[in-house]
BAPA-709940 format. One line per field, with one value per residue: x, y, z of N, C-alpha, C in turn. Coordinates in steps of 0.1 Angstrom, whole numbers, m for minus. Last residue first. Layout:
// residues N
n.u X / ... .
n.v Y / ... .
n.w Z / ... .
ca.u X / ... .
ca.v Y / ... .
ca.w Z / ... .
c.u X / ... .
c.v Y / ... .
c.w Z / ... .
END
This chain:
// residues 207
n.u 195 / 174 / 167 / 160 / 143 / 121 / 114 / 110 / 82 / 65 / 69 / 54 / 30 / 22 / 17 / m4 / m24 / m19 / m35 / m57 / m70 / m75 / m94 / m113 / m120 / m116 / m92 / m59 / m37 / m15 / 20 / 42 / 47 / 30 / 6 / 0 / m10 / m33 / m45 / m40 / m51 / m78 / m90 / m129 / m150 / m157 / m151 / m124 / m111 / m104 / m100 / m83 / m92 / m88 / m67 / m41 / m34 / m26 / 0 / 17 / 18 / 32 / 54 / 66 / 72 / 91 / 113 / 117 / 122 / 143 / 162 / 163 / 158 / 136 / 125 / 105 / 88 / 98 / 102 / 98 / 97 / 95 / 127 / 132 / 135 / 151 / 139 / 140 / 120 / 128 / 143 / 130 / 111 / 126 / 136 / 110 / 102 / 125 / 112 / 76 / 62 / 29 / 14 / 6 / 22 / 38 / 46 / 63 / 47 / 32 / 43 / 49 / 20 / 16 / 35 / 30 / 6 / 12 / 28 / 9 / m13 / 10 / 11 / m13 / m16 / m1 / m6 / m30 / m23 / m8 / m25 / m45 / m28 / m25 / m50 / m57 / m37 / m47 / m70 / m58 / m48 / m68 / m80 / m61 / m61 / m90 / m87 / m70 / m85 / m106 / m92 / m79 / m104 / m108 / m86 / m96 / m120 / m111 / m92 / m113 / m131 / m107 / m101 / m87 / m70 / m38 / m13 / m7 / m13 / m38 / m52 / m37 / m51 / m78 / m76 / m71 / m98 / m110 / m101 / m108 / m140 / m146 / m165 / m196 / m212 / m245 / m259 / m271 / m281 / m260 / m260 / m246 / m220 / m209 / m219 / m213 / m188 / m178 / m155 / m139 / m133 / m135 / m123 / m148 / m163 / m141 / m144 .
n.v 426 / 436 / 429 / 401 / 403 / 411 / 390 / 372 / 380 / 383 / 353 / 341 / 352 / 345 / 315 / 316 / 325 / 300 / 282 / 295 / 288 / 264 / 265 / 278 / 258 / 225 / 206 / 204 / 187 / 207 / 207 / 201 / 200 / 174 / 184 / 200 / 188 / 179 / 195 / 188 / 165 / 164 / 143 / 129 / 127 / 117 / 139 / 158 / 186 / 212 / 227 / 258 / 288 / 325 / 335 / 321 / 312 / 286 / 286 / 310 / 308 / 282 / 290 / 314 / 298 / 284 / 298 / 321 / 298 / 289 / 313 / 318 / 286 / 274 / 264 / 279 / 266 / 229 / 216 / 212 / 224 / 195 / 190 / 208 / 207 / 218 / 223 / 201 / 191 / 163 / 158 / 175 / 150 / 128 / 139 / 139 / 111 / 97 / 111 / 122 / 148 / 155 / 135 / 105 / 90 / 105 / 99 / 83 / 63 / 64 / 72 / 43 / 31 / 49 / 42 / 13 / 17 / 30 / 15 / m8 / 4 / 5 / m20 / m32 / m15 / m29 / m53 / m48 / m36 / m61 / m78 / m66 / m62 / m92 / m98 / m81 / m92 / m119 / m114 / m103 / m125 / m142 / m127 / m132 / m154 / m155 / m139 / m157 / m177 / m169 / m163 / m184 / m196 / m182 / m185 / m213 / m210 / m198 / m217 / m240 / m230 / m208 / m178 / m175 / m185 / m200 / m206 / m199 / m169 / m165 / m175 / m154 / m136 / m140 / m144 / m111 / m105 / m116 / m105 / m79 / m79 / m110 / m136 / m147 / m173 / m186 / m192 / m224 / m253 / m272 / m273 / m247 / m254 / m272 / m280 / m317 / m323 / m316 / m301 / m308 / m340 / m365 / m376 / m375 / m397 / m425 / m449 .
n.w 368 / 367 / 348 / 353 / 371 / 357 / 338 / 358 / 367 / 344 / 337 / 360 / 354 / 330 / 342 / 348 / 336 / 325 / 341 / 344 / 324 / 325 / 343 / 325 / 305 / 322 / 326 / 326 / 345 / 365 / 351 / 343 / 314 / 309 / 317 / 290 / 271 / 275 / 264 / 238 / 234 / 256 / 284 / 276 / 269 / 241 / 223 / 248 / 263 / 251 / 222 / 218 / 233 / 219 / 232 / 245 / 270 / 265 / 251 / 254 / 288 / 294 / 272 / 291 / 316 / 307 / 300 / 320 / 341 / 327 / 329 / 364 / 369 / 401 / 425 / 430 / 412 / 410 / 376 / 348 / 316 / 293 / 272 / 237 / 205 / 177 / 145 / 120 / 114 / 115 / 133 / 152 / 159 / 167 / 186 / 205 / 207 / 219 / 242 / 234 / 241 / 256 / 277 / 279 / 260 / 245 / 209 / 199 / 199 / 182 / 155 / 150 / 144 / 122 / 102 / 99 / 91 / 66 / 52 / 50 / 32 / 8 / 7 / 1 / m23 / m44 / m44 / m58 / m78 / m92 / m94 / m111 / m133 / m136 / m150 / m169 / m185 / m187 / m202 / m229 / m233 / m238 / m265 / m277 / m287 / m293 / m319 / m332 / m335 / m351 / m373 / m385 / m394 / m414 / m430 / m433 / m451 / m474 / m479 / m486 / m504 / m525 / m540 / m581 / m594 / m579 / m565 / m543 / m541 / m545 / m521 / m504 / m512 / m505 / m479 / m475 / m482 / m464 / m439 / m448 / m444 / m428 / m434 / m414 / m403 / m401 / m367 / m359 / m363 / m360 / m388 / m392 / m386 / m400 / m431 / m439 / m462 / m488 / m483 / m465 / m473 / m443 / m420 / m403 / m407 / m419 / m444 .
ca.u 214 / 183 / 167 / 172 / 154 / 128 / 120 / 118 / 97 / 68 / 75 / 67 / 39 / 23 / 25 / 7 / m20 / m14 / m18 / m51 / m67 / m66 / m84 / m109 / m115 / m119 / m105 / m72 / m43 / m28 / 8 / 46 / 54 / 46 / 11 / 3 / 7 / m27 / m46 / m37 / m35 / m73 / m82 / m111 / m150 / m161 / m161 / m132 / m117 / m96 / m108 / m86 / m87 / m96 / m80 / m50 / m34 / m33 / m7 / 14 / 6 / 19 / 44 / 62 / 61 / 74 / 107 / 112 / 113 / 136 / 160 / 160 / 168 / 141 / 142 / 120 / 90 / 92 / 102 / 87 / 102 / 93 / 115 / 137 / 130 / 159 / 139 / 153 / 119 / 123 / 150 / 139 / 106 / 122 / 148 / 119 / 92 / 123 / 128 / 85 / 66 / 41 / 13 / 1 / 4 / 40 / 44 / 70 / 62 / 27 / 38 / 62 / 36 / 8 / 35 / 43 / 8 / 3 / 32 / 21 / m10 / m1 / 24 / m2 / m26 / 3 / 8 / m28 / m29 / 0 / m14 / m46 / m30 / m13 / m48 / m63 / m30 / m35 / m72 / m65 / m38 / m61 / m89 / m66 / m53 / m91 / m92 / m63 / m72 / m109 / m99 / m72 / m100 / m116 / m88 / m82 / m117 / m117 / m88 / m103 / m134 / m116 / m102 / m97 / m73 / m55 / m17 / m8 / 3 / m24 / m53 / m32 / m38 / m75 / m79 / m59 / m82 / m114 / m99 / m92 / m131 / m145 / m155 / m190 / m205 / m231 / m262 / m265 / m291 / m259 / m257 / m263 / m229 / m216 / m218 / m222 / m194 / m186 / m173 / m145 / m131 / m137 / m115 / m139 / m166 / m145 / m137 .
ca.v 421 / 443 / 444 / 406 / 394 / 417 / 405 / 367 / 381 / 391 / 363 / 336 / 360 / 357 / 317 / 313 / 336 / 309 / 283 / 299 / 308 / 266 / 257 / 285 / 267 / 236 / 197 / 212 / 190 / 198 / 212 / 194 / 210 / 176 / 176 / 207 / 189 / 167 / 195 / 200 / 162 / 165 / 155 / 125 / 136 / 112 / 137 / 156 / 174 / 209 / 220 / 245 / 279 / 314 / 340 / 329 / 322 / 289 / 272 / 302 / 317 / 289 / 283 / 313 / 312 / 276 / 288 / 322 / 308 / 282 / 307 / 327 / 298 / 275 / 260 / 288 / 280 / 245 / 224 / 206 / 223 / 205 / 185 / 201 / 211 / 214 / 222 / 211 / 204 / 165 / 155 / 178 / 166 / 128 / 133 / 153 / 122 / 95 / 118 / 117 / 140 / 160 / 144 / 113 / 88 / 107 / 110 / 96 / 55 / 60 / 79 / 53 / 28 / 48 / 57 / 24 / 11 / 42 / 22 / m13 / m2 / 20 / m13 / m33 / m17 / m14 / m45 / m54 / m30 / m45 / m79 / m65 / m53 / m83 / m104 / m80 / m81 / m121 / m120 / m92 / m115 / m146 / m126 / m112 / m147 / m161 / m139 / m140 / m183 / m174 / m149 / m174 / m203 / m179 / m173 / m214 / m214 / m193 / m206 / m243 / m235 / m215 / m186 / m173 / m171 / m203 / m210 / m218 / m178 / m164 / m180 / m169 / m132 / m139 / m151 / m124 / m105 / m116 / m123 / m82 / m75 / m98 / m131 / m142 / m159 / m190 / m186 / m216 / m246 / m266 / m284 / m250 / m243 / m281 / m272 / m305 / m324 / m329 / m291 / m299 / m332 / m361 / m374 / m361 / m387 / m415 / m437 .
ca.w 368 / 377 / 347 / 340 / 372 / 369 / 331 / 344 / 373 / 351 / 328 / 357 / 363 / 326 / 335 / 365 / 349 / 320 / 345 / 354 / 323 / 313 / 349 / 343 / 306 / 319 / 315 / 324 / 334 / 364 / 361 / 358 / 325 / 304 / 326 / 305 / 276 / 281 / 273 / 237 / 236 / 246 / 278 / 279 / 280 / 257 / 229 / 235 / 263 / 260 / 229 / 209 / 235 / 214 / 230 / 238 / 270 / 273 / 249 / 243 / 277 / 299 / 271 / 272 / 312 / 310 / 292 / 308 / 341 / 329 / 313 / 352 / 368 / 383 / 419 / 440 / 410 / 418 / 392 / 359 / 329 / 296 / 281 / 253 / 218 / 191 / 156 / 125 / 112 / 102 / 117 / 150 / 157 / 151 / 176 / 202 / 194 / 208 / 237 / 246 / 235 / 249 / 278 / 297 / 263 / 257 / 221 / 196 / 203 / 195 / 163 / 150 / 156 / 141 / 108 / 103 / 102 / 74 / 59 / 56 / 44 / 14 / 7 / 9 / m12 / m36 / m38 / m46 / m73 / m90 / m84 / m97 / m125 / m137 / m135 / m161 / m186 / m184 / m192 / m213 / m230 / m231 / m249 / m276 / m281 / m282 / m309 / m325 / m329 / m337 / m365 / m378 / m381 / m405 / m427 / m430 / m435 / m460 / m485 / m478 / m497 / m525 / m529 / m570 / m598 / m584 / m581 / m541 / m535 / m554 / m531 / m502 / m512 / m519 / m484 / m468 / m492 / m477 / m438 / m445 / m459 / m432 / m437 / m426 / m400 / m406 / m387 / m359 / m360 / m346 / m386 / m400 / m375 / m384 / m421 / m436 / m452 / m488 / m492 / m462 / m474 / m457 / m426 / m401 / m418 / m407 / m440 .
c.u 222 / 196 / 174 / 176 / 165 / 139 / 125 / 124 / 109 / 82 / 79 / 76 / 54 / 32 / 33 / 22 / m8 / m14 / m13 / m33 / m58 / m60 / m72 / m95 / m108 / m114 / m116 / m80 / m56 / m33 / m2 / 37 / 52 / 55 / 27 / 10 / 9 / m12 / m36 / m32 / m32 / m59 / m79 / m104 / m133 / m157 / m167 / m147 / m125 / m99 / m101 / m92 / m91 / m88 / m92 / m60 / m40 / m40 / m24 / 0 / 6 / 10 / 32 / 55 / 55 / 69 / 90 / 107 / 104 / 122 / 144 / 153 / 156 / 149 / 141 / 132 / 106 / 93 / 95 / 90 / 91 / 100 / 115 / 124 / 134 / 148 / 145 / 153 / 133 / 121 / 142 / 149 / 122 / 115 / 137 / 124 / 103 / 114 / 128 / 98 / 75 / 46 / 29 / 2 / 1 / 23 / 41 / 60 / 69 / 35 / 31 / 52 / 45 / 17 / 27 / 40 / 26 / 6 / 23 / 32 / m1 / m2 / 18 / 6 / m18 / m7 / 10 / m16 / m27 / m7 / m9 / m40 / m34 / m19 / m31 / m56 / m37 / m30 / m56 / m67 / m48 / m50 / m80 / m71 / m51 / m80 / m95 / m72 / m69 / m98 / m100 / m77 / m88 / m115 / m97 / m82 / m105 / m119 / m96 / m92 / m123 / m121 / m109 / m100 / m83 / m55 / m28 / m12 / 5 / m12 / m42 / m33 / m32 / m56 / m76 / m63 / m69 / m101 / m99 / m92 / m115 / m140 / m155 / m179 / m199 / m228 / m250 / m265 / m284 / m269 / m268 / m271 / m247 / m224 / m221 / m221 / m204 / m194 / m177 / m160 / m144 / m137 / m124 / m132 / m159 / m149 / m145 .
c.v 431 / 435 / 443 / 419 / 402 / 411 / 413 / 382 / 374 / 390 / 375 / 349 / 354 / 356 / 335 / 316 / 330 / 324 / 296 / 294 / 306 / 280 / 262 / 277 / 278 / 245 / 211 / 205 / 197 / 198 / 205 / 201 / 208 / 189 / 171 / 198 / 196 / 176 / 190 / 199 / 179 / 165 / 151 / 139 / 131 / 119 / 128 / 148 / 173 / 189 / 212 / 238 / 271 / 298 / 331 / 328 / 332 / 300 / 281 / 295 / 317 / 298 / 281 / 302 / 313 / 289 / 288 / 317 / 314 / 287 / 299 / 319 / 305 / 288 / 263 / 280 / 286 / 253 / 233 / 212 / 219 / 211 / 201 / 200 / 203 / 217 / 216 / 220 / 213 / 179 / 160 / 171 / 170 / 145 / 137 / 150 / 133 / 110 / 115 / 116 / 136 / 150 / 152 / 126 / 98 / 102 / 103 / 103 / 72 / 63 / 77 / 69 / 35 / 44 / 56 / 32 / 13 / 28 / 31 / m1 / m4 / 13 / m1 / m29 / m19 / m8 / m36 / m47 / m34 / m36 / m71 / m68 / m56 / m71 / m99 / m84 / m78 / m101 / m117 / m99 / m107 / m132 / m133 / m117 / m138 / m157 / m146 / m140 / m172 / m176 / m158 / m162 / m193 / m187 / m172 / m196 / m212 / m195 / m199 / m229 / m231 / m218 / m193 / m186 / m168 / m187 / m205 / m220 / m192 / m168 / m180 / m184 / m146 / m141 / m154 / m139 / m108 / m113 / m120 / m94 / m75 / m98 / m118 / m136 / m158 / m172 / m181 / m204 / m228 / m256 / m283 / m260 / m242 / m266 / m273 / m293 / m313 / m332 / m303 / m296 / m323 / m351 / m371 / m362 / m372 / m403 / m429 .
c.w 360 / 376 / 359 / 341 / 362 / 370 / 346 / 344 / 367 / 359 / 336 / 348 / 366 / 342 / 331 / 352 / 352 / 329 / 331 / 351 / 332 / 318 / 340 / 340 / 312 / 313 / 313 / 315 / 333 / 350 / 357 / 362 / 338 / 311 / 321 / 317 / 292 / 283 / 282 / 252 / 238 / 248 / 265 / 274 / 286 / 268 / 241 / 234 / 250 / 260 / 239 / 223 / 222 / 217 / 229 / 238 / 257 / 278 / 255 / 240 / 265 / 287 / 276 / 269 / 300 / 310 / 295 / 300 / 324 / 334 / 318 / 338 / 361 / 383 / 403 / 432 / 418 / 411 / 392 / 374 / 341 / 311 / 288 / 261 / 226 / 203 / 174 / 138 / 116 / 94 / 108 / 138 / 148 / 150 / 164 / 192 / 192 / 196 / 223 / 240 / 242 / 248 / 268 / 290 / 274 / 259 / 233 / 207 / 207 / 203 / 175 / 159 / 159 / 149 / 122 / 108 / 107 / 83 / 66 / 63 / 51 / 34 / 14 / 15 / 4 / m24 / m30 / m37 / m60 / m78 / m79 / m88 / m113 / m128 / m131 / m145 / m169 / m175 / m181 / m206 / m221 / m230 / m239 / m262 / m277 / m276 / m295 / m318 / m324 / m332 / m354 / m370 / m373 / m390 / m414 / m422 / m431 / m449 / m472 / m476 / m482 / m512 / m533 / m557 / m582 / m582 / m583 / m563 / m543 / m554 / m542 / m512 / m509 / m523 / m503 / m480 / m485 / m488 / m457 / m443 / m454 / m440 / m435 / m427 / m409 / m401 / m387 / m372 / m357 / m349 / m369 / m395 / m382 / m375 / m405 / m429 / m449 / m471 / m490 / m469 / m470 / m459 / m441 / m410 / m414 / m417 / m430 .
END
């Protein structure tokens, strides 16, 4: 007879066997054990009574460690995803905002649409004529921008650090003037601006 097929107490402990030190029942394998003993007839476990208990700790446990294995490789698909997904729309948004301003200067029709779904806003291009072809309104427009943009106190940076216009700068060339890489350059279209206003308000007082 093969010495796998002999019973359990007649063979040698294979973890005594393997120079190993035996492991012990807990107190829930211990009265699982007892509790299975009273099932089968007998006052008390035997042999086969604890192993049987102690083969079900390594069987939950290996199913414990295959579920976190399982739960682990779940999240990081999840995580993955959503990596992706984060990705997928911040490269949305650069495209969609490449597309919305004007590389030379303010937005371009597409940017107005989306200014205006998102703020309810109605702006219009800038004005680019002469001074002798603008009405009145158009007057008043680029004036109010002139010294809006140019005219306060404290300019935002015109050029940045390689020495390219800022988008601040850059609108200027959306109302049809030079872009300013100075401060001078900035004061002047808002001088050119305050006198747009000046004769804006003459204009109205004498109609």
């Amino acid at each position: 007879m093969a010495r796998s097929s002999r019973a359990p107490w007649k063979r040698q402990n294979p973890r005594k066997r393997a120079g190993k030190t035996s492991k012990h029942l807990t107190s829930a394998q211990k009265s699982a054990a007892k509790a299975r003993a009273r099932r089968a007839g007998r006052r008390y476990p035997n042999l086969v009574d604890n192993m049987r208990m102690a083969a079900k700790k390594t069987t939950k446990a290996k199913s414990s460690k295959s579920r976190t294995k399982k739960a682990a490789k779940k999240t990081r698909k999840t995580t993955a995803r959503k990596s992706t997904s984060r990705k997928t729309a911040k490269t949305r948004k650069r495209r969609a905002s490449a597309t919305e301003k004007d590389p030379r200067g303010g937005l371009t029709a597409a940017g107005r649409k989306a200014f205006a779904r998102k703020q309810g806003a109605h702006l219009r291009p800038g004005v680019t004529k002469r001074e002798s072809e603008m009405t009145p309104q158009e007057m008043r427009r680029k004036g109010s921008w002139a010294v809006r943009f140019y005219g306060r106190a404290k300019l935002p940076p015109l050029v940045d650090a390689k020495g390219q216009p800022t988008r601040h700068a850059l609108s200027a060339h959306a109302w049809g003037e030079p872009v300013p890489k100075t401060v001078a350059a900035a004061r002047r279209i808002a001088a050119k601006g305050e006198r747009l206003l000046a004769r804006y308000r003459r204009i109205k007082e004498s109609a």
